[in-house]
DOMI-560088 format. One record per residue (C-alpha): x, y, z. Coordinates in steps of 0.001 Angstrom, whole numbers, plus 524288, in hexadecimal, padded with zeros to 5 digits. Last residue first. Example, Ala and Ser with C-alpha at 12.3 -4.5 7.8 and 13.67 -1.06 7.14 Angstrom:
REM DOMI-560088
835667FBDC81BE4
8300C7EE6C81E78
//
This chain:
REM DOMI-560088
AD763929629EEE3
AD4B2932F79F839
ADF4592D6AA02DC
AE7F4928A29FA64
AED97937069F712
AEED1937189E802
AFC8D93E779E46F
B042094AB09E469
B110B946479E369
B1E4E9462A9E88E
B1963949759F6AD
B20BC954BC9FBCF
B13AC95D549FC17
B0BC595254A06AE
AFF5494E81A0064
AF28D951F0A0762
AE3C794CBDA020F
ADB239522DA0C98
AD55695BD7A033C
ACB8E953799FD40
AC6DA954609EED9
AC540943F89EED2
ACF47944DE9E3A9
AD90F94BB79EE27
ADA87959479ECAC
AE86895CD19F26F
AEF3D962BB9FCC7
AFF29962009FF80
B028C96473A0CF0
B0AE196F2EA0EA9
B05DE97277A1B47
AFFF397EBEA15C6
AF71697874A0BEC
AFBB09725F9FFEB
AF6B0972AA9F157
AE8B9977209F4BF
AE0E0975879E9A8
AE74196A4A9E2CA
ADEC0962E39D93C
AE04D953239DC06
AEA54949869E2DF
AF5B194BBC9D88F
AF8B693F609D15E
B02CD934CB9D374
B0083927F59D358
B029391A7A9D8F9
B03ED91B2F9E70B
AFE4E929409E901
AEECD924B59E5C5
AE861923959D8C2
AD9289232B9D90A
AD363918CB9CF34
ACD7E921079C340
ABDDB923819C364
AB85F919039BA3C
AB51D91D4A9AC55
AA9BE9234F9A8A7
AA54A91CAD99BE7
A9BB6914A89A005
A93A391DCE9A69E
A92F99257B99AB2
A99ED9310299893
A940393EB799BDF
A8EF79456E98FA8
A970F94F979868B
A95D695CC69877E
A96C9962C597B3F
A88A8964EC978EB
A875596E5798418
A939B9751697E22
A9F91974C8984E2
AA25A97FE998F42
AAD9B98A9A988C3
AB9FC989E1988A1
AC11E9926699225
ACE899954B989DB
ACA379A217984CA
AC6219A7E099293
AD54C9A44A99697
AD7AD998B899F9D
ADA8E99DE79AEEA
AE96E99E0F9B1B2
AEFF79916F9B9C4
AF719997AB9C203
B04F398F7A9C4BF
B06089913B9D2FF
B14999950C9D9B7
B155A98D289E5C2
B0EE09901D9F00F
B0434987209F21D
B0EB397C2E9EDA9
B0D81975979E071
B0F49964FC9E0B3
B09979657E9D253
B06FB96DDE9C75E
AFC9C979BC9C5CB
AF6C2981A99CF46
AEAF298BDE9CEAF
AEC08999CC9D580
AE48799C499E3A4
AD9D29A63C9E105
AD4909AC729EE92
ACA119A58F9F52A
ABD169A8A49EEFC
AB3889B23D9F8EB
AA84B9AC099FCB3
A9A9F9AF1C9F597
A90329ABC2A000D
A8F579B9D7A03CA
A93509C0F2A1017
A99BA9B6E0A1A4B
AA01B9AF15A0F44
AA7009BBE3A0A25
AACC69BE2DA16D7
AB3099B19EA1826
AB89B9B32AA0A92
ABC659C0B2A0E17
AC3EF9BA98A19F7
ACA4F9B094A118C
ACF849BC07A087E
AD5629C31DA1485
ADC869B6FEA17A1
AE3659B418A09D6
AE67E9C420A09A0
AEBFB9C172A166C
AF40B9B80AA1465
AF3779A85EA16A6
AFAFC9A31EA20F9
B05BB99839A2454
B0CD999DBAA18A9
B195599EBCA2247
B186E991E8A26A4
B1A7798C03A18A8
B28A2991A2A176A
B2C519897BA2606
B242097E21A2045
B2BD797F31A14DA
B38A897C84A1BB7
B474B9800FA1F52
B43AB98F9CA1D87
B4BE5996C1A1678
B42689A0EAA1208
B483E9A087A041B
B497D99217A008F
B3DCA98F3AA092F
B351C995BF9FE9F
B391A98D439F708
B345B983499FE47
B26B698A16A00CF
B230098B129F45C
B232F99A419EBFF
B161199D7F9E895
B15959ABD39EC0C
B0CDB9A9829F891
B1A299A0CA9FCDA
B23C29AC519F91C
B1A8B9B607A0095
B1B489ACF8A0C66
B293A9AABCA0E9D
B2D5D9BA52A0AD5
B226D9BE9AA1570
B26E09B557A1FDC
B36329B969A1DDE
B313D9C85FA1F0B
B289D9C57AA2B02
B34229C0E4A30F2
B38769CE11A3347
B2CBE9D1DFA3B40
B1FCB9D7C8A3495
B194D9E3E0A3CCB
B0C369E253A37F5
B03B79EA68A2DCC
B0EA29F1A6A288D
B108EA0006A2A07
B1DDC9FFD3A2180
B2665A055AA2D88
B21769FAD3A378C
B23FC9F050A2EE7
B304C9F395A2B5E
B33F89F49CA3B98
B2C839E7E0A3D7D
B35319E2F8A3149
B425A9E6D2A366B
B3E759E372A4546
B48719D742A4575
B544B9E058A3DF0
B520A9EA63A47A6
B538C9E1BFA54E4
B5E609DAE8A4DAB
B66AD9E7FEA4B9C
B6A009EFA8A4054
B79919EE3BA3D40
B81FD9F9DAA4192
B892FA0116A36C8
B7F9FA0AE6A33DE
B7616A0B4FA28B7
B734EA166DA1D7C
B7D93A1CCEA1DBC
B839AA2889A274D
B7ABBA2CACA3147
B745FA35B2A25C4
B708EA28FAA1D76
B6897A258CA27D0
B68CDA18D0A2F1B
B6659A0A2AA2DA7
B6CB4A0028A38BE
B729A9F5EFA300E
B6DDE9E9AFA29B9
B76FE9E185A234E
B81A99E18AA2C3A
B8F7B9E4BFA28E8
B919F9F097A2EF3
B9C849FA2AA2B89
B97859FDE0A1D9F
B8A5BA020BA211F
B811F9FDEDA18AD
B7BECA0495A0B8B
B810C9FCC9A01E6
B7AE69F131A08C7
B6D7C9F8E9A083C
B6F659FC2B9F93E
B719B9EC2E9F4B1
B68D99E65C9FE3A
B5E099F0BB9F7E2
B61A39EC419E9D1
B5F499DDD99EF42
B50AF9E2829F496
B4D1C9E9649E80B
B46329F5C99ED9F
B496D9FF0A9E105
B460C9F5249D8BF
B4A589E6C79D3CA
B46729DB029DBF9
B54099D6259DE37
B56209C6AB9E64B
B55289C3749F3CB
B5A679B5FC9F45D
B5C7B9AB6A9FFBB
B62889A0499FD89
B5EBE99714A0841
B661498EEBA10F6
B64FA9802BA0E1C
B732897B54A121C
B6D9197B02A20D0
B718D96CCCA2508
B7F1096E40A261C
B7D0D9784BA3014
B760598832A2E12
B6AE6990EDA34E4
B628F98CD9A2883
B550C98E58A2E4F
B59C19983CA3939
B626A99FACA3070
B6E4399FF7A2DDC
B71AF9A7B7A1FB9
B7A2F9A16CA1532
B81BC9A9DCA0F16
B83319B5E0A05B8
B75309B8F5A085C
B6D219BB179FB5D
B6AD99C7199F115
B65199C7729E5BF
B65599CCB99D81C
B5DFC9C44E9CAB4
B5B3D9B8469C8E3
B67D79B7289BE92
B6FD99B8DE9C791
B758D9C5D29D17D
B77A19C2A49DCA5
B7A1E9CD1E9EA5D
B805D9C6A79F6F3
B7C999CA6DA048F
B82069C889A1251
B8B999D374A0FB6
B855A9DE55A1885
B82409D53CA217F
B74F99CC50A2737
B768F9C7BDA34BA
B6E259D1E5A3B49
B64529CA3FA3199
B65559BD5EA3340
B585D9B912A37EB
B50DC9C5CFA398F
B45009C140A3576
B465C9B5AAA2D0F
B4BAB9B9B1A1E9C
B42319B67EA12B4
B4D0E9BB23A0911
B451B9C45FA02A8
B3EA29C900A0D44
B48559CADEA17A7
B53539CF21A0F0A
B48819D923A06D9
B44A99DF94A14AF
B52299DFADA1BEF
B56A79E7E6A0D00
B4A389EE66A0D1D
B4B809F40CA1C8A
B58059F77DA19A0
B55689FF67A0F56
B4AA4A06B8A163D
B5392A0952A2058
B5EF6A0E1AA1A12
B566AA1736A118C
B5434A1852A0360
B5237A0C5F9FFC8
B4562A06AAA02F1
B3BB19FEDEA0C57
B32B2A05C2A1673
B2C36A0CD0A099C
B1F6BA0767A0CDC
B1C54A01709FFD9
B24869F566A0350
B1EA09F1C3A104B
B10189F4E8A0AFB
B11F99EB87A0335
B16E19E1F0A0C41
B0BD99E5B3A14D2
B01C69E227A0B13
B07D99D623A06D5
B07DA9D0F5A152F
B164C9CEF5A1C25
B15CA9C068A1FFC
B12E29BE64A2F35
B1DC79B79FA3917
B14F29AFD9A40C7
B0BBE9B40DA4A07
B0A6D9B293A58ED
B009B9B7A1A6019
AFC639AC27A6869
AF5499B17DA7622
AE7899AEA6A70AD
AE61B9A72AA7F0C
AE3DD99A8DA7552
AF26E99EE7A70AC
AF8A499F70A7C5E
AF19399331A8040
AF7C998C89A746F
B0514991A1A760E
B063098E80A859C
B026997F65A802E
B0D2897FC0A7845
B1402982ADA8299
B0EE297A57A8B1C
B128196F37A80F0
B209E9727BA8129
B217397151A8ECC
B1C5D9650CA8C11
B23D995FBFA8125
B311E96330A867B
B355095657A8B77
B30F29527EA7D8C
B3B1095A0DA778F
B37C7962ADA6D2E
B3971971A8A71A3
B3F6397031A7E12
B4B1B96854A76D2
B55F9962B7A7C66
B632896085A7D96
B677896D61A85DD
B743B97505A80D5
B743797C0CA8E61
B7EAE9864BA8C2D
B7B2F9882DA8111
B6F25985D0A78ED
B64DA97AD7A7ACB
B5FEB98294A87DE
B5E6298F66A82D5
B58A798BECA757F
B4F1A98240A7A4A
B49FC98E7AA8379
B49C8999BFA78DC
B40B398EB6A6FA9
B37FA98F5DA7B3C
B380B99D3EA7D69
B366899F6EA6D33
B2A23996FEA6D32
B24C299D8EA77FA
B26659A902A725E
B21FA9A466A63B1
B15D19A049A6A2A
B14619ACE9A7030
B16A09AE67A7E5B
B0E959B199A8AD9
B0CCC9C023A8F3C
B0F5B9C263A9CA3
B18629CE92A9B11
B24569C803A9C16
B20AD9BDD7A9289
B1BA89AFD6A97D3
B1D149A392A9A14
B164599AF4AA304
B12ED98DF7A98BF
B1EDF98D0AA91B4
B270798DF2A9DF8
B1EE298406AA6A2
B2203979A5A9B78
B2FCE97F93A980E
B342397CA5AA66C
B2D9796E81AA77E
B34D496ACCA99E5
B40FF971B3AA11D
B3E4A967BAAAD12
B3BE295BC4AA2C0
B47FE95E98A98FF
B521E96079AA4A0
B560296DCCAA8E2
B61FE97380AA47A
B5E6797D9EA9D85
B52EA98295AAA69
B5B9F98B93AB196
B4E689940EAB569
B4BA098916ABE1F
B3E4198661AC148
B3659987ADACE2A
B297A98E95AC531
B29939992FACACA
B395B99BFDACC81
B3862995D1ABD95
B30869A208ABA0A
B39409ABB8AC31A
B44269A78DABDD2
B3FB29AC1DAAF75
B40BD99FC8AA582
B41099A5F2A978C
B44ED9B278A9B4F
B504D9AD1FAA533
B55569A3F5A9975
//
């Protein structure tokens, strides 16, 4: 642990670099001078997801052999203060406008078709054939990064035929980090990439690049060559260093706008199916993931075509008093729907169908006082159960279910996994 804890740091500061067997308080006192000193080699401090990583590096060391230590620097409450500087480092990093981290972005509909109409992707070279086949896996199966990859063989594959057409799934049960495996993990997902027809049908693809690998290796992705040294990829298996830059590389040769990362792949596939209309849980059943809030995280943003209409909005109000109308959102019918789940569009009534205003004569007069019957007695959750008013907003991003209430407030919240959408008692 020498990079984590140079000597000549804890020479400085009087501390031991043999620090796994310190007790809870003198390695709290360690961490809490750590977490707020550190730095790169060159003097530049850490990213969040640095410093994460270093402490997460630390737990692992000393809870792992030889030292098999009981506790936990990341929840314990001896912890808590070191832990608190460095949340505290994070914070002033990012006041200092030192915080450039960004999550794993989605693959924009411009650059994705710009991706496939750049000719990076095809058949008629090892390279470009491999680079579909790695493409369509991690896409289609919402793969993480490089997760499993070098693993992958020649044989890992099985091709169906049913009734729902061709695809092709993993002949086993793959480890991963959400389903790494125990009596507990009998959830794994089925994962599916099925025919699309065509010249560049990803299963048909499989099919040609497994023909095409070397006999005498067995991995699934070999190092690609020319057909003049001999066929079109040599025995050796590429290695992880390649397989981890496979979509910077793809990136770089299609003249996107951004170098996207593997993972980039597993972000687009989880996003596009939730903008599609498909809910969250099922969602789950092809990600993987153990949890919606996991799926939900991903959609944390709007796009840009969402964001580049709110700044012509803005514009518009600085010009004219005529502001721009948000974008269309389709109506909903039925009950308990999610925000993405497939709408049912409720089509606009045909010119012949509008009837026409009544007749001045036709309209009849306004009842007599009399005859206006008492507003009816407001119904609350404990005896009946009726949706809470017009939904506008189904749920917002915290899943929490928002409603009209009859006062036309938005404060009314029911939780989705109630049974029913009823009367909140607080604007009865």
């Amino acid at each position: 642990m020498s990079s984590i804890f140079p000597p000549e740091w804890c020479v400085r500061r009087d501390l031991s670099p043999d620090f796994e067997e310190f007790p809870a308080d003198k390695l709290s006192e360690m961490l809490r001078k750590f977490y707020g000193e550190v730095r790169k080699v060159d003097g530049q401090t850490y990213s969040r997801n640095g410093l994460a990583g270093l402490r997460s590096a630390i737990h692992r060391h000393i809870t792992s052999a030889p030292w098999h230590r009981k506790i936990n620097i990341l929840q314990d409450a001896e912890f808590k203060a070191a832990n608190n500087v460095l949340i505290g480092t994070l914070k002033l990093n990012k006041r200092a406008g030192l915080d450039n981290t960004k999550s794993f972005a989605d693959i924009s509909q411009e650059d994705m078709q710009r991706l496939m109409a750049s000719g990076v992707f095809g058949l008629e070279t090892a390279q470009k054939l491999q680079d579909w086949v790695w493409f369509s896996l991690q896409f289609y199966l919402c793969r993480r990064g490089c997760e499993g990859v070098r693993e992958l063989k020649k044989d890992s594959f099985q091709f169906v035929h049913n009734r729902e057409g061709e695809y092709v799934q993993l002949k086993y049960n793959e480890a991963s980090k959400n389903h790494p495996g125990g009596f507990k993990n009998t959830n794994d997902p089925q994962k599916k990439m099925f025919s699309t027809g065509g010249p560049m049908c990803p299963v048909n693809a499989l099919k040609v690049y497994i023909q095409k690998l070397h006999p005498d290796c067995d991995a699934l992705y070999q190092r690609p060559q020319t057909p003049n040294d001999g066929g079109w990829y040599a025995p050796f298996p590429l290695g992880i260093k390649k397989l981890q830059g496979m979509m910077s590389r793809i990136s770089l040769l299609a003249g996107l706008s951004k170098r996207y990362t593997n993972h980039c792949l597993r972000a687009t596939c989880i996003t596009t199916l939730m903008r599609s209309g498909y809910d969250p849980i099922t969602v789950t059943r092809l990600s993987g993931h153990r949890n919606v809030a996991s799926v939900m995280s991903y959609c944390r943003d709007t796009t840009d075509q969402v964001k580049r209409h709110m700044g012509s909005t803005l514009t518009s109000s600085l010009s004219s008093q005529h502001v721009t109308s948000p974008p269309p959102r389709p109506s909903v019918t039925g009950r308990h729907l999610h925000p993405f789940a497939p709408h049912t569009i409720s089509a606009p009534p045909a010119a012949s169908a509008i009837s026409a205003p009544p007749a001045a004569s036709a309209i009849s007069a306004p009842p007599a006082a009399s005859a206006i019957s008492a507003p009816p007695v407001p119904t609350t959750s404990a005896n009946l159960d009726i949706p809470c008013g017009p939904r506008v907003e189904p749920y917002d991003m915290n899943m929490n279910c928002l409603r009209y209430c009859q006062k036309g407030n938005f404060d009314c919240f029911l939780s989705p996994s109630r049974s029913s959408n009823v009367l909140c008692t607080k604007h009865v």
